[in-house]
C-alpha positions in Angstrom: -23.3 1.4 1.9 -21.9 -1.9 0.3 -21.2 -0.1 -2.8 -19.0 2.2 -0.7 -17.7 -0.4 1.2 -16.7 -2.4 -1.9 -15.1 1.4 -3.5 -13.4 1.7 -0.5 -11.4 -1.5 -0.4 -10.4 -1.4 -3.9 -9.0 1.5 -3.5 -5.3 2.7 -3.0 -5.0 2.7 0.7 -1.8 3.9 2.3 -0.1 0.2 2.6 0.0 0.2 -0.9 1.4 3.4 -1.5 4.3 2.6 1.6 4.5 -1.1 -0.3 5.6 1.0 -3.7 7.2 2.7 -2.6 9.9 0.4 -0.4 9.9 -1.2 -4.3 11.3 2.1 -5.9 13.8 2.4 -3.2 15.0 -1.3 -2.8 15.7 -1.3 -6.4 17.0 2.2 -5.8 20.0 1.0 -3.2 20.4 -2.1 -5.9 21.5 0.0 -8.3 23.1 2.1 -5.8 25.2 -0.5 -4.6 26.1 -1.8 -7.7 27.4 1.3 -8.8 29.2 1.9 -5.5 31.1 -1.8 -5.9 31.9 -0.7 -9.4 33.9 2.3 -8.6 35.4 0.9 -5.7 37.2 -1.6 -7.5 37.4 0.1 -10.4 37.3 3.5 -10.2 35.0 3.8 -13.0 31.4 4.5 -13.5 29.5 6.7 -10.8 30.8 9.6 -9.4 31.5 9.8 -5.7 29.0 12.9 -6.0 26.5 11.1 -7.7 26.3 8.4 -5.1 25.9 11.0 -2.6 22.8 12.2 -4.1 21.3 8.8 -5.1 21.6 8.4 -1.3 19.9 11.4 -0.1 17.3 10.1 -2.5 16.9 6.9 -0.8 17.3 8.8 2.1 13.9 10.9 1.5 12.0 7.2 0.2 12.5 5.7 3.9 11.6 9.3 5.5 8.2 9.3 3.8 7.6 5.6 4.0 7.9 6.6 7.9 5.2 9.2 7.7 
């Protein structure tokens, strides 16, 4: 029963998968936003398309952190 116990807690619980995963998509919109500044004042770098779908990729991050 300890053994278990002990197995249990070591393991990858579902905080720690959530926790990773707000990682990826903080460092995600970092970039994100970076690139967004840049072609605003710019106008070069990231495409407005591309932006869009880096979005809908942060997008899907924050709807399965939810879950």
């Amino acid at each position: 029963m300890f053994k278990s116990l002990i197995s249990w807690f070591r393991a990858e619980n579902l905080l720690t998968q959530a926790e990773n995963q707000v990682l990826v998509m903080l460092e995600t919109v970092h970039d994100l936003f970076d690139d967004s500044v840049e072609l605003f004042w710019t106008g070069k770098g990231a495409t407005i398309e591309d932006i869009r779908e880096r979005d809908r990729a942060i997008n899907q991050y924050v709807r399965e952190v939810r879950k």
